[in-house]
C-alpha positions in Angstrom: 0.0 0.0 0.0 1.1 3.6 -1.0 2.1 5.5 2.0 -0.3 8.7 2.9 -0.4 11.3 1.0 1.3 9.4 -1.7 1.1 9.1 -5.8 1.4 7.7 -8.8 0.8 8.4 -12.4 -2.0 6.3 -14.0 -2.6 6.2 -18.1 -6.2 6.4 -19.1 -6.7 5.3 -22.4 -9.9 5.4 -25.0 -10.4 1.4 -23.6 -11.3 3.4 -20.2 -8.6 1.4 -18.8 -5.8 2.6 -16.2 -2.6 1.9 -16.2 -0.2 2.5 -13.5 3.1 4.1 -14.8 5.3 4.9 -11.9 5.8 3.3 -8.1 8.7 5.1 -6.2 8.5 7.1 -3.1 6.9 10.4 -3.0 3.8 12.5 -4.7 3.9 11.9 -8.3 2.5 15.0 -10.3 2.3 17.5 -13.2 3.0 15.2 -15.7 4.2 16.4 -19.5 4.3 14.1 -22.6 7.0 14.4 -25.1 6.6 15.3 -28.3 7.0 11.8 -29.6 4.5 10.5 -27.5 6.8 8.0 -26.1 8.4 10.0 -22.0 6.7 11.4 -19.4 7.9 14.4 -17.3 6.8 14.5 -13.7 7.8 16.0 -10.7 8.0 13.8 -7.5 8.0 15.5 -4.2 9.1 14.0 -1.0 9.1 15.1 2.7 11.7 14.6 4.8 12.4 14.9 8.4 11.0 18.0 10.3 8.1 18.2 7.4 10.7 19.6 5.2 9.6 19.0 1.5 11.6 19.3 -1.8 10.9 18.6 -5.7 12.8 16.9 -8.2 11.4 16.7 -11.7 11.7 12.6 -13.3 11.0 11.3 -16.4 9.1 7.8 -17.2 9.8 5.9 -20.9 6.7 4.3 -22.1 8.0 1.9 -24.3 9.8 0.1 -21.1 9.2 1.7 -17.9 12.3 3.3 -16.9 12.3 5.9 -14.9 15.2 8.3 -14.8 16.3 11.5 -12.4 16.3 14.9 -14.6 16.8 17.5 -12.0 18.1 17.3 -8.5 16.6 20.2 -6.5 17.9 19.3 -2.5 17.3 22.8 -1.0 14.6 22.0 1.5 11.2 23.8 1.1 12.3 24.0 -2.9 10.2 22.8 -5.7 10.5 21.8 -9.5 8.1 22.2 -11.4 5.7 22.9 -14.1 7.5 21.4 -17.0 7.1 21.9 -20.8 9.0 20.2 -23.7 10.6 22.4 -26.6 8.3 21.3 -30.2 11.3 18.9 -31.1 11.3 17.4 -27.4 14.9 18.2 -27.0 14.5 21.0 -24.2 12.5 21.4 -21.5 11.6 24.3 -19.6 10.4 24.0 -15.8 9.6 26.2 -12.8 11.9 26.4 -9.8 10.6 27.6 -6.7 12.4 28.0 -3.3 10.2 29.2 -0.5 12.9 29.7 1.5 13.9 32.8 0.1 10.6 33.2 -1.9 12.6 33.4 -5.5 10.7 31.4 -8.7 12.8 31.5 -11.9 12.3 29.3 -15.2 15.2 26.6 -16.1 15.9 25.1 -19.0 17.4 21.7 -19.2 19.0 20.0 -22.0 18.0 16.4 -21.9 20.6 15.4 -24.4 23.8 16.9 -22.3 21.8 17.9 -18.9 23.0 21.4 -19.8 20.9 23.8 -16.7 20.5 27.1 -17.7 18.2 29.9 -15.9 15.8 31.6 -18.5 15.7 35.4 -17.6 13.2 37.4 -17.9 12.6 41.4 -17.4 13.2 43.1 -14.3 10.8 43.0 -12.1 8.1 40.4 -14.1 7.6 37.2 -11.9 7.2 34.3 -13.0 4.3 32.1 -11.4 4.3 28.9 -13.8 6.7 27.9 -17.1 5.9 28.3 -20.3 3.2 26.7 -22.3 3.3 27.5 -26.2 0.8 28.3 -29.0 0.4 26.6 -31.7 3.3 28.3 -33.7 5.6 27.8 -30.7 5.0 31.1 -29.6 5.8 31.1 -25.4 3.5 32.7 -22.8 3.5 32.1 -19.2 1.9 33.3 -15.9 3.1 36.1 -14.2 2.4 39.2 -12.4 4.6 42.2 -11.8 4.6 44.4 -8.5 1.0 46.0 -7.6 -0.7 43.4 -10.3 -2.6 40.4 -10.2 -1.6 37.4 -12.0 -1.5 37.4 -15.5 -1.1 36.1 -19.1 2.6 37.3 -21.0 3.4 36.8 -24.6 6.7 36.8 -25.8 6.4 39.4 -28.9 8.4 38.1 -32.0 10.3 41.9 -32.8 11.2 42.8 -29.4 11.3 39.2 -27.2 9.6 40.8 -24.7 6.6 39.0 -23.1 3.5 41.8 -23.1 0.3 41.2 -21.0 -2.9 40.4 -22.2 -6.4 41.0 -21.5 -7.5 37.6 -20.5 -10.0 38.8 -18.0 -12.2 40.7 -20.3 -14.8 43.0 -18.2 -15.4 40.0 -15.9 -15.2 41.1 -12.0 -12.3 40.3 -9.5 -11.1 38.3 -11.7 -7.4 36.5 -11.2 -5.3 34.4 -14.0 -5.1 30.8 -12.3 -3.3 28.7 -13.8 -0.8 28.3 -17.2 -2.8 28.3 -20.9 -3.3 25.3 -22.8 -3.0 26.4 -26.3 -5.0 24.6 -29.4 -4.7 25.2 -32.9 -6.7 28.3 -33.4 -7.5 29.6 -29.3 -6.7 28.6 -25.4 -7.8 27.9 -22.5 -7.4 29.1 -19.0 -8.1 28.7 -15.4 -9.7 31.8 -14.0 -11.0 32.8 -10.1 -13.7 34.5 -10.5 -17.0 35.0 -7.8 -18.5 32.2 -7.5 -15.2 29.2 -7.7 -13.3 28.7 -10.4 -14.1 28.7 -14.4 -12.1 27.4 -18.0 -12.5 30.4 -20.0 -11.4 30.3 -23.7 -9.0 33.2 -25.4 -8.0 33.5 -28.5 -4.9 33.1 -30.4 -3.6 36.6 -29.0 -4.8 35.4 -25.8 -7.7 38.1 -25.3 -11.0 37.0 -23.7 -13.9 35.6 -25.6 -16.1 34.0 -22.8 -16.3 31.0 -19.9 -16.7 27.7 -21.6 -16.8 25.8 -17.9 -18.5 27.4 -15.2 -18.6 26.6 -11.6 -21.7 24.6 -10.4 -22.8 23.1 -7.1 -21.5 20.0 -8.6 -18.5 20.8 -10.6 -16.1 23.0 -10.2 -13.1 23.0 -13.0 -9.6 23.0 -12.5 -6.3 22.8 -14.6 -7.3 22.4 -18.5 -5.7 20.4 -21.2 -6.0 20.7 -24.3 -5.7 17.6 -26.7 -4.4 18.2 -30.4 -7.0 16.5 -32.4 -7.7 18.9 -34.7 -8.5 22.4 -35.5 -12.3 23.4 -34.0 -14.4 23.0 -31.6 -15.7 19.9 -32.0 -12.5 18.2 -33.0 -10.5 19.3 -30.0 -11.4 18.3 -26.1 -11.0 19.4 -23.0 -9.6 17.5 -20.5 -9.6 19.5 -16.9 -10.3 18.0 -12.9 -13.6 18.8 -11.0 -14.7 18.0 -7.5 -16.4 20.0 -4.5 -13.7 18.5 -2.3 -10.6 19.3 -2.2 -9.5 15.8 -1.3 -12.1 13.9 -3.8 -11.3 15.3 -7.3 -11.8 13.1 -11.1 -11.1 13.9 -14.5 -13.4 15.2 -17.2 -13.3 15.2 -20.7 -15.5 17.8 -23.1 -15.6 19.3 -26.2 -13.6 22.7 -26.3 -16.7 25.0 -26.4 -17.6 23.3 -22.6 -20.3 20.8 -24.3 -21.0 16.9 -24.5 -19.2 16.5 -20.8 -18.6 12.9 -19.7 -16.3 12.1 -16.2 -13.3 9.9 -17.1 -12.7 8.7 -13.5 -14.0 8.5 -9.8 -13.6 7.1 -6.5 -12.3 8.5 -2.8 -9.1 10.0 -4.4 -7.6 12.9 -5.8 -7.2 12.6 -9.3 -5.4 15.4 -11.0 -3.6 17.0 -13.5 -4.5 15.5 -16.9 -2.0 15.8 -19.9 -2.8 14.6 -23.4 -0.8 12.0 -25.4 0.4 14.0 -28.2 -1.9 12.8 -31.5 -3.7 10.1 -29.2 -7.1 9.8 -27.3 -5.1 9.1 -23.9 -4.2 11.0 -21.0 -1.5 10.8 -17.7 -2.6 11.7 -14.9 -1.7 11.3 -11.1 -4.0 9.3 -8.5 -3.7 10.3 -5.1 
């Protein structure tokens, strides 16, 4: 039996069966698919003595089960995390947090030499997740800058620089959430609005264009992902986690424009962070 507070990444396929990928110690989560559809990028976190936790971002092959060591973060109270693979799978970006000193920065890791290299940014923008890209490979990330709430930045082509966008619309208090997941032709986002939390899609310049997923009594959305099926709205599903509980969450699936919603998965567990397999109807996630 999995020690509390434990767990492991499962692989739900279109045969609705799961598949248990990895089995060391520690909370398995946030995983990432490669491009070739064949390693998944996690991070595992493990406490130590006096409650002292740390994150080390792993990597699981499909084709055999191995599972291999990427980054070795051994400050305590530090975290890697939030990774995302370069389009030709050779680089991957990933968030490093230390709360000790309360510093987040975005690394870059060659998996071919395990070259480390911080990504900087401009002064004074913070970074709150890593990058996920658009469609043309275009970067954007959460962020927020001092006196600002979290927010959507896009790296502009002439100058490099990432530049907010509107991804709140005229909606009320609302606060960016979570990292984009970027389709062919629009994204979608996490928000906090009044009321819980809501996917919200914006389009391909990442301006608002309206809530897809509300929050209901019943289901409350969290963390999208998008698959890359095809181009519209029919073609292209959602995948995001839903629960009233914090400690009883499953995984939905629906179209893009929030419709023809089915749950994937349920039982007393935590069941999280869905990512799709690139050009296939499956999807990792962890199970708590």
């Amino acid at each position: 039996m999995a020690p509390p507070w434990s767990s492991r990444l499962a692989l739900y396929s279109d045969t609705k069966e799961v598949q248990q990928l990895t089995f060391g110690r520690g909370i398995d989560s946030e995983p990432a698919w490669s491009p070739d559809g064949d390693t998944i990028v996690f991070d595992r976190t493990v406490v130590g003595r006096r409650g002292m936790t740390r994150s080390s971002l792993f990597s699981v092959r499909l084709s055999d089960g191995r599972t291999e060591r990427l980054t070795h973060c051994s400050q305590p109270c530090s975290f890697d995390t939030g990774t995302a693979f370069s389009r030709d799978g050779n680089v991957l970006s990933f968030l490093r947090v230390s709360y000790r000193n309360r510093l987040q920065k975005i690394m870059r890791v060659n998996l071919r030499t395990r070259n480390l290299k911080r990504v900087w940014l401009r002064p004074r923008l913070q970074p709150a997740s890593t990058f996920s890209f658009m469609a043309d490979g275009t970067p954007t990330l959460v962020a927020y800058e001092p006196g600002q709430k979290f927010g959507i930045y896009i790296r502009q082509a002439s100058s490099h620089s990432f530049v907010r966008a509107d991804a709140c619309g005229d909606l009320p208090r609302c606060v960016v959430a979570s990292g984009v997941a970027w389709g062919q032709e629009f994204g979608i986002v996490e928000l906090d609005v009044p009321g819980g939390p809501a996917l919200a899609r914006l389009s391909a310049s990442g301006e608002f264009e309206g809530v897809v997923v509300p929050c209901t009594h019943r289901v409350c959305p969290y963390a999208p992902a998008l698959s890359d099926l095809g181009g519209d709205d029919v073609a292209e599903e959602l995948a995001f986690e839903s629960g009233a509980e914090t400690l009883d969450t499953d995984i939905y699936v629906s179209r893009a424009d929030g419709g023809h919603r089915r749950q994937l998965t349920a039982g007393p567990a935590i069941d999280c962070c869905a990512d799709w397999a690139p050009g296939a109807p499956e999807l990792g996630a962890p199970k708590r």
